[in-house]
N, C-alpha and C positions, 0 to 999 in steps of 0.2 A: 890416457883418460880424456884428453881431447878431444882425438876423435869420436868415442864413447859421447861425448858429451854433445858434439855435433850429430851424431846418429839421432839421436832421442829428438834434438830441437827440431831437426831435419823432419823427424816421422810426424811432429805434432803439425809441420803444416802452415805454421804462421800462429797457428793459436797457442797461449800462454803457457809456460810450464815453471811452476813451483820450485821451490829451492827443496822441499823436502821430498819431492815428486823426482826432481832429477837425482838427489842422494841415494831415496831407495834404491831406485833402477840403477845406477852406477857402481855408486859403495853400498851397496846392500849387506854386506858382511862388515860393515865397519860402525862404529856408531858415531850419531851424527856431529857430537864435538870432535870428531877427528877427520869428520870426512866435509865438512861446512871450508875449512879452510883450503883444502885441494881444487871445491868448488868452485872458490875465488880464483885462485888462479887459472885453472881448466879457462876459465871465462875470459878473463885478462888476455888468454894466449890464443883463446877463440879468435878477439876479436882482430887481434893483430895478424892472427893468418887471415882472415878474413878481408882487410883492408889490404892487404899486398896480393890475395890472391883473384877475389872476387870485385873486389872495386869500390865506387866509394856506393853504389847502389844499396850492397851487399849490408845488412846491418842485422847487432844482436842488442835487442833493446829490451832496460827491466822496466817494468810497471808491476803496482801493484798487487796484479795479479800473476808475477811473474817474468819468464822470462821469454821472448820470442823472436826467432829468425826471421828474416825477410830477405830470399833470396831471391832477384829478379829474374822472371821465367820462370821461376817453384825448382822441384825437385824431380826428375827420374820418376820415383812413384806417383808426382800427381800428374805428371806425362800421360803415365800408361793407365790410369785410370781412368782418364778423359778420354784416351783412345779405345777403352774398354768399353767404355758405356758410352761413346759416340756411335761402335760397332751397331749395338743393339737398332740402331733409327737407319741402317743401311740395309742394300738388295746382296745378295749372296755374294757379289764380283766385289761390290763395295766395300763388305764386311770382311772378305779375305785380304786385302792390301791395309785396311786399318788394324787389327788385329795382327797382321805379319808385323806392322810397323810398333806395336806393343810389346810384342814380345821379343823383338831386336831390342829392346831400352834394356831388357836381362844380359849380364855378361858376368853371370856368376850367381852364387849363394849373395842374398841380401845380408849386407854389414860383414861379407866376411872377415874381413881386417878387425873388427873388433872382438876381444876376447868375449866369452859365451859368462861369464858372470858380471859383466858388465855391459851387458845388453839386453832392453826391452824387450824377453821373452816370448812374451804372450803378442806383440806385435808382430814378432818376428814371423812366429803360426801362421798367424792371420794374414800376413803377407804372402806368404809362400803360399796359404791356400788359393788366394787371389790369382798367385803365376798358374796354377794347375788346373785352375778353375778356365782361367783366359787359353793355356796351352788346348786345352779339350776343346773350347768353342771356335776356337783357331783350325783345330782336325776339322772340327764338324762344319766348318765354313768351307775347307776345302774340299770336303767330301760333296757337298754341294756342287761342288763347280767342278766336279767330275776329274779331280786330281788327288786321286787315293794313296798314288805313292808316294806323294809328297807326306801327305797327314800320317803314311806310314811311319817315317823316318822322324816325322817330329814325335812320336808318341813311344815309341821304342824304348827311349833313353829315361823316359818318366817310368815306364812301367819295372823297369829296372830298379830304379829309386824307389817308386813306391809298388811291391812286388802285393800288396793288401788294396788297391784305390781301384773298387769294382766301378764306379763311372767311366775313369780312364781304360780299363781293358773293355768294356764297353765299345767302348768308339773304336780302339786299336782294331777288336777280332771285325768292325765293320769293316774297318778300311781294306783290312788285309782280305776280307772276303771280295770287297770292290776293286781289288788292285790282281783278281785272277789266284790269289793263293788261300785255298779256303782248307786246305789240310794246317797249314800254319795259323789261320783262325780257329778251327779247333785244339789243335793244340794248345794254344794261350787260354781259352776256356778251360781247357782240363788242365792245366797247370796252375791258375786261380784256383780253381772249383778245390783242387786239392790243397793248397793251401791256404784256403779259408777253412776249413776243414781240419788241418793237422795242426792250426795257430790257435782257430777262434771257437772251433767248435760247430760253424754256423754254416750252412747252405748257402748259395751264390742267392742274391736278391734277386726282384723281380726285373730291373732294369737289365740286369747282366746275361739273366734266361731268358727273354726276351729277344736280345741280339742276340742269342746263341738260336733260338726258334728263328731269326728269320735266313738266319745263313743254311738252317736247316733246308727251310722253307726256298732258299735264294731268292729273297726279293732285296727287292735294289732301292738303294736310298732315293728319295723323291725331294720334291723342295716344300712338302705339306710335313714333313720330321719322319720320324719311325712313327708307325703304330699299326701293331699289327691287325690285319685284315677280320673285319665283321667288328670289334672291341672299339666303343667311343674313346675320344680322350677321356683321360682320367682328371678330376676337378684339381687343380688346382687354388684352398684354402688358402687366403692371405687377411686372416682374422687379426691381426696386429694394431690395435687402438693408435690411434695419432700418437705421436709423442708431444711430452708434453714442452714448451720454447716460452723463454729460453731456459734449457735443461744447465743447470751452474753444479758445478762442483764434484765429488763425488769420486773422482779421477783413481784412488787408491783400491777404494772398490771395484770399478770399472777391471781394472788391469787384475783385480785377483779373482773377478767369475771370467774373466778371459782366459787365465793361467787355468784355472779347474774346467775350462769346459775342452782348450787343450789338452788335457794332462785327461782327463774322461775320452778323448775320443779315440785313444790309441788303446783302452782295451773293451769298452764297455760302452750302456748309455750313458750319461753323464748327467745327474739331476741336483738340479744347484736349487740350494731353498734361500731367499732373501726374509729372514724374520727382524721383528723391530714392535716399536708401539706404532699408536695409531697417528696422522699423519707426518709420520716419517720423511715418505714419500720412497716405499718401497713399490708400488706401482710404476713411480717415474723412472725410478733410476731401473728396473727387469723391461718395460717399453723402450727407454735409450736403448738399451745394451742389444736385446733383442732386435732394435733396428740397424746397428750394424751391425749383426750378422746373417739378416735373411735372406741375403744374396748366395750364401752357403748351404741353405735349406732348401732345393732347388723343386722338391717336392709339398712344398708350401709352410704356413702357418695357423696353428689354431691355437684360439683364448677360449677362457671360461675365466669368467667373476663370479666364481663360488659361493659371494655373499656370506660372507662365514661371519660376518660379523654387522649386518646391516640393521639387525633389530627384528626383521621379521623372518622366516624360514628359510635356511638354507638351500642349495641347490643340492639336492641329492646326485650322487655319482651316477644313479641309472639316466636321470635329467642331460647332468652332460656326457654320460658317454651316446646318448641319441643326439644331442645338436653334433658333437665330429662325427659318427660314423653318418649323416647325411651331409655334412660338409663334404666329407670325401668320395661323396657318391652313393650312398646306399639310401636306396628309395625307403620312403617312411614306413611303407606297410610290411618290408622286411626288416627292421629292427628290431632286436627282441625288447621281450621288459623283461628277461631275468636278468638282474645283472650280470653274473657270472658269463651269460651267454653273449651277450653285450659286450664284457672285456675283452669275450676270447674270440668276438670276429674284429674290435678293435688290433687287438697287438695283430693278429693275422695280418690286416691289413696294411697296419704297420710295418711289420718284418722286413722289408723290403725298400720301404722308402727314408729318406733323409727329410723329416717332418722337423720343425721347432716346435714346441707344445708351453704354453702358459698356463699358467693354475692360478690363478690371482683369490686372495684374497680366504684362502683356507683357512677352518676352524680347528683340524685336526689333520694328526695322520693319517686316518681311515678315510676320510674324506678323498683324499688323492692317492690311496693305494691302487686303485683300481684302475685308474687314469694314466695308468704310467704304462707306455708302452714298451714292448722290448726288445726293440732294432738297434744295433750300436750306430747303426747311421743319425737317431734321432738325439735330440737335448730337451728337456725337459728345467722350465724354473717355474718354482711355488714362491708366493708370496704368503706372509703368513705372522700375526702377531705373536701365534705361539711358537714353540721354539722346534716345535717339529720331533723330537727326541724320536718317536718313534720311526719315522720316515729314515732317520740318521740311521738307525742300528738297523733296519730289514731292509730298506731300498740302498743302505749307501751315498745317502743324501749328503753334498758339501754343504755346512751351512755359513752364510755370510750376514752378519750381524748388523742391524743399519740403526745407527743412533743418529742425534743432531745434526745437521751440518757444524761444519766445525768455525767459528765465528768470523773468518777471512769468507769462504763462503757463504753466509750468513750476510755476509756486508755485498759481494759482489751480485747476489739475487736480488736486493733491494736495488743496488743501482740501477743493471742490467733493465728490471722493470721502471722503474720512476726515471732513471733518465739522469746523464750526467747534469744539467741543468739544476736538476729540484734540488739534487743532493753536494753541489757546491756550494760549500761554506757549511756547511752542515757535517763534518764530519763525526765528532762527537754524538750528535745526535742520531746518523743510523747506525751506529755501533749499540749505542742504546736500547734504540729500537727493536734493533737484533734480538740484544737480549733480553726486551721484553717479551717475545716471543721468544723463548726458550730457543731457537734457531731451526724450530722446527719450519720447514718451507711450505706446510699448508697453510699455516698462518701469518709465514710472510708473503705471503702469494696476495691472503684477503687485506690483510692490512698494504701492502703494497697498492692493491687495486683502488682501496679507499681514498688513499692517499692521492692517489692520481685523478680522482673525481674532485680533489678538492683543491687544484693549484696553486693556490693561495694559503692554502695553512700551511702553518711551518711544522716542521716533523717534530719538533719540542712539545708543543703543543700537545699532540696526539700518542707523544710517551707516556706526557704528566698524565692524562684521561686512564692510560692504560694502566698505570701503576697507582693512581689515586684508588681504587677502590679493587674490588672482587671481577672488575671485567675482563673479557677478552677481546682479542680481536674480533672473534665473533658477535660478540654483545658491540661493539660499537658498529659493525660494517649492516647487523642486521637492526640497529638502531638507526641508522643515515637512509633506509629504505622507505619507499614512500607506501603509503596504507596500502595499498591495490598490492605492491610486491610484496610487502610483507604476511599479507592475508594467501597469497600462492604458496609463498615461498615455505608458510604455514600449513597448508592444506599438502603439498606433494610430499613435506617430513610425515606427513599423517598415512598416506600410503602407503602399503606394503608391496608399491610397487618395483619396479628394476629400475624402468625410466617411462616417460612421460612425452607421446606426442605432442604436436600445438594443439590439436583437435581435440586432445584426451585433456590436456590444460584447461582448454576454453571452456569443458563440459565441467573440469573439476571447478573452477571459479565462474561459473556460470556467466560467462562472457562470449564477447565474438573473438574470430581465431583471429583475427587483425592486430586486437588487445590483448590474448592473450601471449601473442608472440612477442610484442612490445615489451612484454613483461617478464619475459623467459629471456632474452636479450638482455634485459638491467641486469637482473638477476646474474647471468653470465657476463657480463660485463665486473659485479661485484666480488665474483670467485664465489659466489653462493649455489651455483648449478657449477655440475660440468655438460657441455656441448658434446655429444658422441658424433659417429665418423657419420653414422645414419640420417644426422638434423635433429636427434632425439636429445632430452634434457634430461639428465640424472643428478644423482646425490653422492656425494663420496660421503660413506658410514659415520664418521665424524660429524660432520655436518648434516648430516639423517639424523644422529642424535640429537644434536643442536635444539636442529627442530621440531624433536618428538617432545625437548624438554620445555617447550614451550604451551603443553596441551595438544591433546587432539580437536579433531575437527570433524564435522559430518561429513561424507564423501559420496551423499546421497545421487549427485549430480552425475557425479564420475563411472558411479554406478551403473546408473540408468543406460549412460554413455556407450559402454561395453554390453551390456544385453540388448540394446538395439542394433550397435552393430555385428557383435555375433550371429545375432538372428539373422538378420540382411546376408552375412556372408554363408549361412547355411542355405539358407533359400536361394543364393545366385547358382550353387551348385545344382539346382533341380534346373531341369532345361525347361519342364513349363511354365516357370515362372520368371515372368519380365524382366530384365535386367535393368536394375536402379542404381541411382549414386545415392549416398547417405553425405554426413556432414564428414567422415572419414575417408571418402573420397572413392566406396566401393562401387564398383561398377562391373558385373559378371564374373566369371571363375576366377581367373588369374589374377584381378585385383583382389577380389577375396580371398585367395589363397594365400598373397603376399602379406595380407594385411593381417590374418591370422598367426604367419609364420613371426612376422612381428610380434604382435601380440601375446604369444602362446603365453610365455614366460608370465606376465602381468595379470592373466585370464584365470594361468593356476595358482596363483599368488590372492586373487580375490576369493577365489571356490577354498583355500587353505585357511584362508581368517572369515569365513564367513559373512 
């Protein structure tokens, strides 16, 4: 169990790990009054090997939030990861000696010494994807540098292991055709092709029949990649919203949409639904998770915010199956609008690649039936207040339930934001805090931000306000707003828009864009907007409410805003008409273009409410 025990703290890195966190993954089969005291001494005997073996550098230290290794020079895995993604910023000769030197750190199965029900599972996966991931870009480095045989012999022994991992025979039937033996490239094609076939049911993807076309073809690898002759690259989507920092807590979930999208990808797609109320922060935690693993998606990422619950019209399915299939290359004027026809050059296009897909924010199952494509290369997560039932019984949907943070959590997001400083001596009180906010982390996000605008009040203070009467954290962070932001912050819950340029701001409160950035900045500063990846300003639905319950507003301005530069952006498309800038910054086709593609969402959002 020791070891076990160092495995775990080992993988986490330095960063903290829970006493109930390490029980699961250890004693998982024991319950925790019988496995808390094994933990003590597992720990005890840690540290004692650790002092005679590692030195006095070497240390297993508890804090509050746990318990954490520090081993000097890290671990083996965060060796090979440095050297993995150092690779990526080298020239081909470069990239084959960093990479050789990553994959020399492997001298076996990761943790084999530890028994298999006492070991981090789903990391384990995730690990080993990484070695197969790195083994392949390691061939393809060599293959570059005009040494086939070698990339032969490294890929031989994976393809054995994994006789189904169509990227890896990929690379192999190349090399084997670069190293003079092109009867033995087809052969391994037609030994995949069969059984994918007699396993899965399923035809070789398009990455696999591609290399099989060019050995056909015998064209020879170049230092520009594969791609076969007259056919542009293919786009690679990387739609994945910031994450949101510091991301706390969560860790038990984390590891079981790991376990399920593991345990998904060895027969099928794998579609994992995150449900819960409204801010949960079922967004944040499918954005983390989602961020470590889009290095495995190597065929990109696409999102959609369904809006399934923002107040004004949903995003129809036929809406977002047109934003992905032009994500992934399909020119506008070929998109259908039946849906049906829409799905089915979707999955097509799909079938083949290894996509990550985000559904954010569904009102139903029918909503995302149609969005799901069906390559087992690909992972699919929905977020969703509703519980999804029907998604569960036709698609097979895993669903992961997302309540509170749990109030250890709850305590460490207010730190993490306010600052060990504010919150010394004040313990009692952000426990409190906490749970005045039900622990829910949208709310302690806005109250954290308030809190931090005001350095000088004590947290006691701004519990008793919160628990004196009917308020919330929202009623006090959008009470501490000064008139100008509160008059915005009023006017953007008043549209039925997505989100909100500075220039579409300045028009909605009839100011200049100087002020109104000024003002979209407080605002974002107070957790009252969120900031997207684009520079744009939106609403999370909760806080859309907020401000719808405040009364509407005229949006006469805003109006105006968008039919004049509509119009401008129609007219730069005629060639005989001048090319002009507007207050939205259009200036001839391709800024018109952008600024529409922008827009669209917002344009059909004002033509739907009239």
């Amino acid at each position: 169990m020791v070891r076990a025990v160092l495995a775990v703290l080992a993988l986490a890195e330095g960063r903290p790990v829970t006493q109930d966190q390490l029980i699961e993954i250890v004693w998982s089969r024991r319950s925790v009054g019988s496995a808390a005291p094994a933990l003590t001494v597992a720990i005890h005997r840690l540290r004692k090997w650790l002092s005679k073996t590692a030195g006095p550098q070497a240390s297993l230290e508890w804090t509050p939030s746990g318990y954490s290794l520090n081993i000097p020079g890290g671990t083996d895995v965060a060796a090979f990861r440095r050297l993995v993604a150092h690779a990526e910023t080298l020239d081909h000769a470069a990239r084959v000696d960093a990479l050789a030197q990553a994959n020399a750190l492997w001298r076996g199965p990761a943790m084999a010494d530890i028994p298999a029900d006492c070991a981090d599972e789903a990391a384990l996966v995730r690990l080993e994807r990484e070695r197969i991931d790195a083994v392949r870009a390691y061939a393809h480095a060599l293959l570059m540098a005009d040494r086939p045989a070698e990339a032969v012999n490294l890929l031989l022994p994976e393809v054995e292991r994994y006789p189904l991992d169509e990227p890896v025979h990929s690379v192999l039937i190349e090399a084997l055709a670069e190293a003079g033996r092109q009867a033995e490239a087809f052969e391994v094609y037609e030994r995949v092709r069969s059984s994918l076939a007699d396993k899965l049911g399923v035809d070789p993807g398009r990455q696999l029949r591609e290399a099989h076309l060019r050995i056909l073809r015998q064209q020879t690898v170049t230092a520009t990649g594969w791609q076969p002759d007259g056919l542009p690259p293919r786009p690679v989507p990387a739609q994945l919203p910031a994450s949101v920092l510091p991301f706390i807590g969560r860790e038990r979930q984390l590891r079981e949409l790991n376990r399920l999208a593991a345990a998904g990808e060895q027969v099928a797609m794998p579609v994992l639904a995150v449900v819960g109320k409204a801010g949960v922060g079922k967004t944040a935690l499918v954005t983390h998770f989602c961020h470590q693993l889009r290095s495995r998606f190597f065929d990109g990422q696409l999102y959609v915010n369904l809006r399934g619950y923002d107040g004004g019209p949903a995003v129809r399915p036929i809406e977002a199956l047109a934003r992905f299939l032009r994500a992934v290359g399909v020119p506008a004027e070929q998109v259908p609008i039946d849906v049906d026809e829409a799905a089915g050059m979707y999955r097509s296009l799909l079938a083949d690649r290894h996509v990550l897909v985000v559904l954010d924010n569904a009102n139903s199952s029918e909503q995302v039936r149609s969005l799901l494509p069906g390559s087992p290369g690909c992972l699919v997560l929905v977020t969703s207040r509703d519980r999804l039932t029907g998604l569960a019984s036709v698609a097979g949907a895993h669903r992961v339930i997302l309540d509170s943070l749990e109030a250890a959590e709850a305590v460490d997001l207010l730190g993490e934001v306010l600052g060990p400083d504010r919150i010394q001596g004040q313990p009692d009180d952000i426990v409190e805090l906490a749970e005045a906010c039900a622990n829910l982390p949208l709310a302690l996000r806005v109250a954290a931000a308030q809190l931090a605008d005001q350095p000088h009040r004590r947290i006691s203070e701004y519990v008793a306000e919160l628990r004196g009467g009917s308020l919330t954290a929202l009623d006090l962070s959008y009470g501490e707003l000064g008139q100008q932001e509160r008059h915005l912050f009023q006017l953007a819950g008043s549209t039925p828009h997505v989100d909100l340029s500075v220039e579409a701001a300045a028009a909605l409160a009839g100011t200049t864009v100087e002020t109104a950035e000024r003002l979209l900045r407080d605002l974002a500063d107070a957790q009252m907007v969120i900031v997207t990846d684009a520079g744009r300003y939106g609403l999370h639905d909760l806080i859309r409410a907020f401000a719808q319950s405040l009364g509407p507003l005229p949006l006469d301005g805003l109006l105006e805003h968008y039919l004049s530069a509509a119009t401008l952006a129609a007219k730069s498309f005629n060639q005989h008409w001048p090319m002009v800038r507007s207050a939205s910054g259009l200036l001839g086709p391709a800024e018109a273009a952008a600024w529409l593609a922008a827009e669209c969402d917002n344009l059909l959002s004002c033509f739907r409410s009239g």
